[in-house]
Structure formats: structure tokens, C-alpha cells
C-alpha positions as CSV (number, residue, x, y, z in Angstrom):
1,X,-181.0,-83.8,-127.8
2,X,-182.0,-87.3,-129.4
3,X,-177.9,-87.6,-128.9
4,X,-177.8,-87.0,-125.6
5,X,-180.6,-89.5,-124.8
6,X,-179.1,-92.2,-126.7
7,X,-176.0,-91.7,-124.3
8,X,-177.7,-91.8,-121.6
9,X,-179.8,-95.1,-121.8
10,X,-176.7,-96.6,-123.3
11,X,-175.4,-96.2,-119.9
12,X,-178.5,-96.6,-118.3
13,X,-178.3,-100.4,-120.1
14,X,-174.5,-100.9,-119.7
15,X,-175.1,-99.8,-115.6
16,X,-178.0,-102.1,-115.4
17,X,-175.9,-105.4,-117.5
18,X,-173.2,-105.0,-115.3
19,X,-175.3,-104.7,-111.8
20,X,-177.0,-108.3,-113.2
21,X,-173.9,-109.7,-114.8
22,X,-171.7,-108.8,-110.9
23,X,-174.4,-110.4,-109.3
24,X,-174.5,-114.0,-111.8
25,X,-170.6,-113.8,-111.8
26,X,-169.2,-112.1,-109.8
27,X,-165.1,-110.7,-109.9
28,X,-162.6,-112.8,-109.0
29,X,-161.4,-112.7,-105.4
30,X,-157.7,-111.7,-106.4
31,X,-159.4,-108.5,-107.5
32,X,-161.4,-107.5,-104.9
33,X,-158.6,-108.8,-102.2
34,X,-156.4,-106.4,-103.9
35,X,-158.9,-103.3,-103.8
36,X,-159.8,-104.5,-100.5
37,X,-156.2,-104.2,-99.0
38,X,-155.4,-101.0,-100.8
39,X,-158.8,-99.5,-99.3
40,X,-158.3,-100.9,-96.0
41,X,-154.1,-99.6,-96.0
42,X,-155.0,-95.7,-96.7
43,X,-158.2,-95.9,-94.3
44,X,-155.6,-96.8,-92.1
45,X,-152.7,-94.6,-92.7
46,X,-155.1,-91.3,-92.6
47,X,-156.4,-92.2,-89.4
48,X,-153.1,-93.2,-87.8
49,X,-152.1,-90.1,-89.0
50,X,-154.6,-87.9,-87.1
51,X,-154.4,-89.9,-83.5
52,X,-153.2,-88.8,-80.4
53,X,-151.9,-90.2,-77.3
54,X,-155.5,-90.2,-75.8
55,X,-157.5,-91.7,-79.3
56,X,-155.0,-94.4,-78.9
57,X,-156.4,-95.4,-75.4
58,X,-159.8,-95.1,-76.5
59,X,-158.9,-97.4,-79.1
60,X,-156.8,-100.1,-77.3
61,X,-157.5,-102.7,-74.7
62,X,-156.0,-101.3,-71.3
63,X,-152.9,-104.3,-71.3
64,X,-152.2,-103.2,-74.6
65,X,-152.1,-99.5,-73.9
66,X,-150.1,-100.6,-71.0
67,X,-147.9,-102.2,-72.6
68,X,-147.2,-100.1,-75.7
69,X,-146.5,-97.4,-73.0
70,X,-144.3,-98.8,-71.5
71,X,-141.6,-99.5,-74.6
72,X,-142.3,-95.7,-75.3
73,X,-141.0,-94.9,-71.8
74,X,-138.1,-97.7,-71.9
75,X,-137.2,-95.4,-75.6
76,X,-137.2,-92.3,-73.8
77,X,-135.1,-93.1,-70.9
78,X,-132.7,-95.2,-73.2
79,X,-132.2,-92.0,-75.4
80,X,-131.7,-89.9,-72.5
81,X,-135.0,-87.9,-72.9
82,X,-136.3,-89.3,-70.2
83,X,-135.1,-89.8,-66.2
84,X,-136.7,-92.9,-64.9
85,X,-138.2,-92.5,-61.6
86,X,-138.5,-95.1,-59.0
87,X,-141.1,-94.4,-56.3
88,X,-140.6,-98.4,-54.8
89,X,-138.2,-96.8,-52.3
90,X,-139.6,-98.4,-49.1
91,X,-140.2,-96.8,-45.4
92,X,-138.8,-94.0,-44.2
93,X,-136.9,-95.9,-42.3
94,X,-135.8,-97.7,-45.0
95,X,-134.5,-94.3,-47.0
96,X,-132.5,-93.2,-43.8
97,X,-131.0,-96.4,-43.0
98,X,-129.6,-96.1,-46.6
99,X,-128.0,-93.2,-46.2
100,X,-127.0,-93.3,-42.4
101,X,-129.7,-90.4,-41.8
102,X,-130.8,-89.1,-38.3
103,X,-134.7,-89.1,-38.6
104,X,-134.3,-85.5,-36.6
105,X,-132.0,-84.0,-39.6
106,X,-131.2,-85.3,-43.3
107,X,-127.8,-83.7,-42.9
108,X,-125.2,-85.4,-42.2
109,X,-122.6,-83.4,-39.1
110,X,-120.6,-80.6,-40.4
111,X,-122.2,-80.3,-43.7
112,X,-124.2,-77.6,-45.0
113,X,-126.8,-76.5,-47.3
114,X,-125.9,-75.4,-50.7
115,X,-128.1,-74.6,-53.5
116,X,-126.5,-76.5,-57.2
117,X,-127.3,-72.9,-59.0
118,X,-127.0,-70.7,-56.2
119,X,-123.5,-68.6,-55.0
120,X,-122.3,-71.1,-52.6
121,X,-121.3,-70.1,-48.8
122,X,-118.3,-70.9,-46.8
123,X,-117.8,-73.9,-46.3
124,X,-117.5,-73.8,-43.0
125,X,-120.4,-71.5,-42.1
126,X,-123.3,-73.1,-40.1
127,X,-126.6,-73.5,-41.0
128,X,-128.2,-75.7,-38.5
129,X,-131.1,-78.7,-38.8
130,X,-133.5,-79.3,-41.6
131,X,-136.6,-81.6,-41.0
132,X,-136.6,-84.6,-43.2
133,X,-140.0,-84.1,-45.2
134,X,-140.0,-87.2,-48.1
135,X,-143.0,-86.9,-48.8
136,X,-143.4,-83.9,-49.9
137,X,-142.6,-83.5,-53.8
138,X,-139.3,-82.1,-54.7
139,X,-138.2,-81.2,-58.4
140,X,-134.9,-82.1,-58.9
141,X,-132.5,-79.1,-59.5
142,X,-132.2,-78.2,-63.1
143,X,-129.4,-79.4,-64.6
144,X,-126.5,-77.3,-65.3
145,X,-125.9,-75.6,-69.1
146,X,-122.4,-77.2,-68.6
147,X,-120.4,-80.1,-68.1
148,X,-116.8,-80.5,-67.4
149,X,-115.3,-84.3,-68.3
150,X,-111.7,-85.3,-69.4
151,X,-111.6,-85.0,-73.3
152,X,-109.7,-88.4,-73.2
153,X,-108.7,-91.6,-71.6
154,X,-105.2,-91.7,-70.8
155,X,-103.8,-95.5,-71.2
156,X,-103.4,-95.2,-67.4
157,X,-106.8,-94.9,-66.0
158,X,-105.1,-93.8,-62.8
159,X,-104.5,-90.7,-64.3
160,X,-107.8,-89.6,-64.3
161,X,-108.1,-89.4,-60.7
162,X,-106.7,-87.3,-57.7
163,X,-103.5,-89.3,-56.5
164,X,-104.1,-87.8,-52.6
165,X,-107.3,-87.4,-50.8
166,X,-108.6,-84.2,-48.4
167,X,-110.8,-83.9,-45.5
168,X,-113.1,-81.5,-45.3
169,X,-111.8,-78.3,-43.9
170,X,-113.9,-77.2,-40.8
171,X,-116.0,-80.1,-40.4
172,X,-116.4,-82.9,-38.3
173,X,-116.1,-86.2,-40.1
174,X,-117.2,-89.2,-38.4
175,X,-115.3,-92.5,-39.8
176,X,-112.6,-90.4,-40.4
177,X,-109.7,-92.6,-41.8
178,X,-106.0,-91.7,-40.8
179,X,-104.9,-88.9,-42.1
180,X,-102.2,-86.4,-41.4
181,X,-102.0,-82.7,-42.2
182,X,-105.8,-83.2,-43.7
183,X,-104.4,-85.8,-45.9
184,X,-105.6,-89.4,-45.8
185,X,-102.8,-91.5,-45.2
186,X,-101.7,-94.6,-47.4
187,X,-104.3,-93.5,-49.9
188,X,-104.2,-95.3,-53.2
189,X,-106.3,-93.7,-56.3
190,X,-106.5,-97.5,-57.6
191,X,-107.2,-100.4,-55.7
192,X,-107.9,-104.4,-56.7
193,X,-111.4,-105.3,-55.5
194,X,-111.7,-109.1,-56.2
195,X,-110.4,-108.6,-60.1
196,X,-112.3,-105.1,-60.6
197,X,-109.5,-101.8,-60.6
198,X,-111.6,-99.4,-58.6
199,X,-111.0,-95.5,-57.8
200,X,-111.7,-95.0,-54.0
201,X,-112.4,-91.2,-55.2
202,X,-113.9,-90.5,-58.3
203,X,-114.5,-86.9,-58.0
204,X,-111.4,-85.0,-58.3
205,X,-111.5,-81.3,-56.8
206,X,-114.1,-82.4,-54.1
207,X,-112.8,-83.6,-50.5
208,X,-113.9,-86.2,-48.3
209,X,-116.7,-85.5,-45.6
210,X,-118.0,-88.3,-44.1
211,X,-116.2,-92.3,-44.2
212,X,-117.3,-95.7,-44.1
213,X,-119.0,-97.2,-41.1
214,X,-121.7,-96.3,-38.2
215,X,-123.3,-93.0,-38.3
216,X,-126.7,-92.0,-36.4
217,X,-126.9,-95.4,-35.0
218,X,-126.8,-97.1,-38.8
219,X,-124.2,-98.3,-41.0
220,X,-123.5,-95.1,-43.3
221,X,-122.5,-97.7,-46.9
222,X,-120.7,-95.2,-48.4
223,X,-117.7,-92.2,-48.5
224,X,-119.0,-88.9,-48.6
225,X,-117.6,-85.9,-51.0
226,X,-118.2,-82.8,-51.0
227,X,-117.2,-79.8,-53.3
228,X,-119.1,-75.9,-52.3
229,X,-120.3,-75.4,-56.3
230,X,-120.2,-79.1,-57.2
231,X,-117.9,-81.1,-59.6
232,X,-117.2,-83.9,-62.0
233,X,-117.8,-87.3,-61.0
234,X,-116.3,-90.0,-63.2
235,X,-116.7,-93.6,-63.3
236,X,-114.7,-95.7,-60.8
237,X,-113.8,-98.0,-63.2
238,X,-114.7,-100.1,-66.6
239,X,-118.3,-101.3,-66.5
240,X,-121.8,-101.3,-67.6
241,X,-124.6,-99.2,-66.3
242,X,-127.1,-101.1,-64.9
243,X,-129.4,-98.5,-63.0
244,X,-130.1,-94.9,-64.0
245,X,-132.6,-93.6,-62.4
246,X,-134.2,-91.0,-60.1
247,X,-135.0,-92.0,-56.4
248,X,-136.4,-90.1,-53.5
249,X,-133.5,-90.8,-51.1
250,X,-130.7,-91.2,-53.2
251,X,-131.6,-88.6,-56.2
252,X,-130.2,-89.0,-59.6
253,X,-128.6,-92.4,-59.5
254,X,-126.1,-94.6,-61.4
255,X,-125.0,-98.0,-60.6
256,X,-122.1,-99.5,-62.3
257,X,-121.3,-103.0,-62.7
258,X,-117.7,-103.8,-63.3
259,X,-118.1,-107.3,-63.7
260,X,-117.0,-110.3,-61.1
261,X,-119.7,-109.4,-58.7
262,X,-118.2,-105.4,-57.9
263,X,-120.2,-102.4,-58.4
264,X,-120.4,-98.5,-57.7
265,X,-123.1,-96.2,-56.8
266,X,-122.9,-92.4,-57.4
267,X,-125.8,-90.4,-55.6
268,X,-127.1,-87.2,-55.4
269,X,-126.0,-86.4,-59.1
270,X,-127.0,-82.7,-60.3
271,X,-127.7,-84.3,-63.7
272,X,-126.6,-87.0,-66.0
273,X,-124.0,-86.9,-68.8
274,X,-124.8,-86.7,-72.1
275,X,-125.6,-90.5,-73.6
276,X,-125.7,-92.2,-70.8
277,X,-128.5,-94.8,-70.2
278,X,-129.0,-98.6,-68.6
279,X,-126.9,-100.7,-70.7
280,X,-124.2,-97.9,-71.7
281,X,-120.6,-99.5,-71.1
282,X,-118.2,-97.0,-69.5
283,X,-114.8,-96.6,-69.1
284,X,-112.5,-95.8,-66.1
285,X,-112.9,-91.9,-65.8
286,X,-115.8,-91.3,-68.0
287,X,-118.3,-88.4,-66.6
288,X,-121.3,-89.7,-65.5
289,X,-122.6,-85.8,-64.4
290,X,-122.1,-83.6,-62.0
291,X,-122.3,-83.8,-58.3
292,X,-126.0,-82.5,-56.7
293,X,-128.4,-82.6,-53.8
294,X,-130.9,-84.4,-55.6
295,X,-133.2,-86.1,-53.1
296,X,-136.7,-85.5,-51.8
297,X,-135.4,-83.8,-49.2
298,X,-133.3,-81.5,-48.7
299,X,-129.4,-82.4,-48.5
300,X,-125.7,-80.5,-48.8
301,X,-124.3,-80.9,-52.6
302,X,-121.9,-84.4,-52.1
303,X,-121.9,-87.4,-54.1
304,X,-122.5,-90.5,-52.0
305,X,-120.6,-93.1,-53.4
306,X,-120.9,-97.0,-52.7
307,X,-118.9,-100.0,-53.6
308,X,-120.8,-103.0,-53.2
309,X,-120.1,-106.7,-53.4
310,X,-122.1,-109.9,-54.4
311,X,-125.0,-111.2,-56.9
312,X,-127.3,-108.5,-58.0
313,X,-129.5,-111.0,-59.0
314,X,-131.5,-111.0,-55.5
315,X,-134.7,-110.2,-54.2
316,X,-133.3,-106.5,-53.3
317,X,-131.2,-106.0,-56.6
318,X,-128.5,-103.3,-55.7
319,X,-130.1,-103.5,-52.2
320,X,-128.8,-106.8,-51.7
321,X,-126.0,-106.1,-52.2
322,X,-122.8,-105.9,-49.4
323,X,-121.4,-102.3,-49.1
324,X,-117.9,-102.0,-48.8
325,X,-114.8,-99.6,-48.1
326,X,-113.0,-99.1,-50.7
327,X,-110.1,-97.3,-49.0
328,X,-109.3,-100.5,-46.9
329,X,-108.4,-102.4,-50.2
330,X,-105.1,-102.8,-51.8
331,X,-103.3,-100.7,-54.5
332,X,-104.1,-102.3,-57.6
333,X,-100.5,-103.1,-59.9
């Protein structure tokens, strides 16, 4: 007992010398830095480890929410996790004078409707008008389990593409280029655009179903193919992606720059291939996905393909840009 109360005013005292000695001298600052920084590190790392999306706006300024946001979308999309959706798509004018579109139907004369998943019908079998409706909020068709793209580049990138072109069997195809027997004529699967080698038809297996020029009392900037259950489309030519995205008129979107002021667009896409993202550089006959009717409305499966010319460094980006037929151009040697 008289042990035990020795011990404890020992303590007592040693407790009480060091309270008075801390406060005379107190520890050197490289000390309680130290502790300090240790403390302040694991009080950090146990509460970052229990925040959430929302505790992290409660605890940052609204810019710097903002912002961190932001570079956690830009990761997404650049890892393919993500599509990037671009509502800035103007007027409704504005989405049918891209795509040539008669405000009374969204599709295009001797096209029909074709689900991406469904059993497709004839190709020729009518189906009559649909109302354009964009704003109304479409989900994109899922994307197929599968995806069919050459397993390798030959040294010819010509090889990758269809060395004739088809029209569209029962349809009417307005800018039809000459053709005979349903063939195009003089059709060239490479041609020389400035210094670019471009594909005039990078979709193999589809046919073409509407051409280059005025349609519905606007400039239709593209060629039109069509395949009844969809099929590969694959880069034009070398390039870098410089748009992926999702857009109410034009879908799932790519645009390619191949350098010297030349690019592609491919619209409509079902889905994406596998790695692709802004920035990606792409060879001639690479699989970009597979052709859709991804819009905001509804639309026939086709790919919509432009070729455009100029400085994409404009007030209207790829919008500024000069569409072009590609099937006008050269062969490429």
C-alpha cells in the first residue's frame, strides 16, 4: 500500500515538473514540426479515405469542384469509359442543314428504319415518314457484344478497302454518281486529297445510298452508306482523332485529322472501337466501330461520312470546315 503511494506521487511530481518545465522551456520546434506533420498526414489520410463524391463538394470551393471534375471526366472519356456528350449543337435548323434533313422527315428518300439489335427488313420494303422530335431524349443503342476489324494492316492500305462501289438496290439516290450495272463508274478505293491518301468508302460490305451535293433544298456534306444489320467502318486513312464524341444530330462521332488541312467524319456509329479516344493516332483501315443510327432522332442504320478541307482552328472547329466529294478526286499512286 505505502508502495503504491510512493508510485503514485512520484508521478504525481514527475507530471507536475514536466507541465512547469514545457512551459519555462519549451521543446524544440523540430520536434513538434515533426509530430505535427505526422498527426496532421494520418488525420488526413483516414478522412480522405472515407469521402465521397458529394463530401468532396461540401468541402471544396465550387471552381475547384468544377475544375477537379472536369479532369475526372477528360480520364474517363480518354480511357474509353466514358462517351463525351456535346449538347452545343445549335438550332434545329442548324442539325438538319448538317445533315441535308427535310424538317417534315429525318430520313433521307429510299431509306428505311432499322433497329442496330433488331432482325433487319428488306431492304427495300417501305416504311414511310418519321417526325423529327430532337428534343426529346434518345439513348443511344447499346453497343454490340462484337466487333469485326481486319486483324492486320496490309503494307497496302488499299487492301483494306472494297476496290468497286454499289448503289443501293431499290432505292432512290439523289446525287447519284455515274454508275453502270449498280456500279459506280471510275471508282478509285484511294484517292490524293492535297497530300492525304483517302478511302472514298470506308465501310466495306455496305453500299452507297445517298451522294454528295443538294438534298431537301441543303447541301447534303457527305456520302451515305448503308448496310441492313450494320458493318465495319474503318479509318479513311492515317491520322489522329481529334473529336469523339456523342451529338444529337450526328450520334456517335469521330473526326480524323490526316494532317495538311484533310479530315474525315464518320456518323451515326453504333459504338466505338475498343481504345479509341481524342488524341489516338490511327492507321489506314483501323476500326473505328460499327455503323448505327445514333442520333436524337430517329434515322436508317448508315454511316454518314464527310471529308472536309481547311484550318480547324476556327470559330466553328469541324464546322468550319469545307465539305468535300471525295469521289471527284484523283486515284492516289
Amino acid at each position: 500500500m505505502i508502495k503504491t503511494v510512493l508510485m503514485t506521487a512520484a508521478l504525481t511530481g514527475a507530471g507536475l515538473v514536466g507541465w512547469v518545465g514545457g512551459s519555462i522551456w519549451p521543446a524544440p520546434p523540430e520536434w513538434t514540426d515533426a509530430v505535427n506533420r505526422t498527426a496532421n498526414d494520418l488525420r488526413a489520410k483516414v478522412r480522405l479515405a472515407n469521402i465521397n463524391f458529394d463530401s468532396l463538394q461540401e468541402l471544396l470551393p465550387a471552381d475547384r469542384f468544377a475544375e477537379i471534375r472536369g479532369q475526372i471526366e477528360q480520364l474517363a472519356v480518354a480511357t474509353g469509359d466514358m462517351i463525351q456528350v456535346d449538347h452545343d449543337v445549335g438550332t434545329l435548323e442548324d442539325q438538319l442543314d448538317n445533315l441535308a434533313l427535310d424538317a417534315d422527315s429525318a430520313i433521307p428518300e429510299g431509306m428505311e428504319v432499322v433497329s442496330v439489335l433488331a432482325t433487319p427488313a428488306p431492304a427495300s420494303a417501305p416504311t414511310g415518314e418519321t417526325p423529327v422530335t430532337p428534343e426529346a431524349s434518345v439513348t443511344p443503342p447499346a453497343a454490340p457484344t462484337q466487333m469485326i476489324v481486319p486483324k492486320a494492316l496490309p503494307a497496302d492500305p488499299a487492301s483494306n478497302f472494297a476496290t468497286s462501289l454499289a448503289l443501293c438496290p431499290g432505292m432512290t439516290i439523289t446525287n447519284q454518281p455515274t454508275a453502270a450495272a449498280g456500279v459506280v463508274k471510275d471508282f478509285n478505293p484511294i484517292v490524293l486529297i492535297r497530300d492525304a491518301r483517302i478511302a472514298p468508302f470506308p465501310t466495306p460490305g455496305a453500299c452507297l445510298s445517298s451522294g454528295f451535293g443538294p438534298r431537301n433544298d441543303r447541301l447534303h456534306k457527305g456520302l451515305d452508306y448503308h448496310a441492313d444489320t450494320g458493318v465495319p467502318v474503318l479509318a479513311a486513312g492515317d491520322g489522329q482523332i481529334v473529336e469523339i464524341k456523342y451529338r444529337e444530330d450526328y450520334g456517335n462521332m469521330i473526326l480524323i485529322d490526316h494532317g495538311g488541312g484533310v479530315f474525315t467524319r464518320y456518323a451515326h456509329l453504333a459504338s466505338f472501337g475498343r481504345g479509341l479516344s481524342q488524341g489516338v493516332t490511327v492507321r489506314a483501315g483501323d476500326g473505328l466501330g460499327l455503323m448505327g443510327n445514333s442520333a436524337s432522332y430517329q434515322i436508317p442504320i448508315h454511316l454518314h461520312y464527310e471529308v472536309l478541307v481547311g484550318d480547324y482552328a476556327n470559330p466553328k472547329g469541324s464546322f468550319g470546315l469545307e465539305p468535300i466529294n471525295p469521289l471527284t478526286f484523283p486515284a492516289a499512286n
